[in-house]
N, C-alpha and C positions, 0 to 999 in steps of 0.2 A: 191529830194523830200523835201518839207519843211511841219511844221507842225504849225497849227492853234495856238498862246499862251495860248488860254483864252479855246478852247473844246479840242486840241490836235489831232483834225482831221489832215490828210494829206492831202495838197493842191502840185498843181501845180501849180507854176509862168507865167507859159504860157498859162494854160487854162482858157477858157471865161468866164465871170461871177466872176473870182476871185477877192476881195476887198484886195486893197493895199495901209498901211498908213506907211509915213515913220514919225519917230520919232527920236531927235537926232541924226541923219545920218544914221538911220538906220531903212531896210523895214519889214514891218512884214506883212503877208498875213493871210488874216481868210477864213472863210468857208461860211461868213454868215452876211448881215447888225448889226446883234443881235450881234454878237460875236465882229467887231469892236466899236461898241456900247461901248460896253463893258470896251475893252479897252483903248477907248479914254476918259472912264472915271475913269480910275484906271492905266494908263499909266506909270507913276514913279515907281510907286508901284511893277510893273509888269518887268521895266527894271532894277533896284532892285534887285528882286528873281533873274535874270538870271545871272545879274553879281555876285549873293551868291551865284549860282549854280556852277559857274566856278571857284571859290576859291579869290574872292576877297575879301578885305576884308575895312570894310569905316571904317576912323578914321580919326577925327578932319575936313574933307573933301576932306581929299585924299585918293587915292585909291591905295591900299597895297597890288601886290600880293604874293599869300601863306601863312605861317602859321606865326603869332605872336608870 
């Protein structure tokens, strides 16, 4: 099961109607026109949090994981 970035709804990949953008090499599914809206206009931004969510960490423009 995967989840929406932007409402946090769960989507399926497989099921019809789902919107699928990839970004950077990588897919992200929504629940909703509105919610990739969304994120294709706050995109950076959004892949960002996620890579701060898993312990990365950006310095100078590289990407440092764990703790400093």
């Amino acid at each position: 099961m995967l989840y929406d970035p932007i409402c946090g709804r769960k989507v399926s990949a497989g099921s019809s109607g789902v919107i699928c953008v990839e970004y950077k090499k990588r897919k992200y599914y929504f629940c909703s026109e509105g919610c990739r809206a969304s994120f294709q206009r706050e995109a950076e931004r959004i892949r960002l949090h996620e890579l701060a969510r898993v312990g990365a960490l950006l310095s100078s423009g590289k990407v440092r994981w764990g703790m400093a």
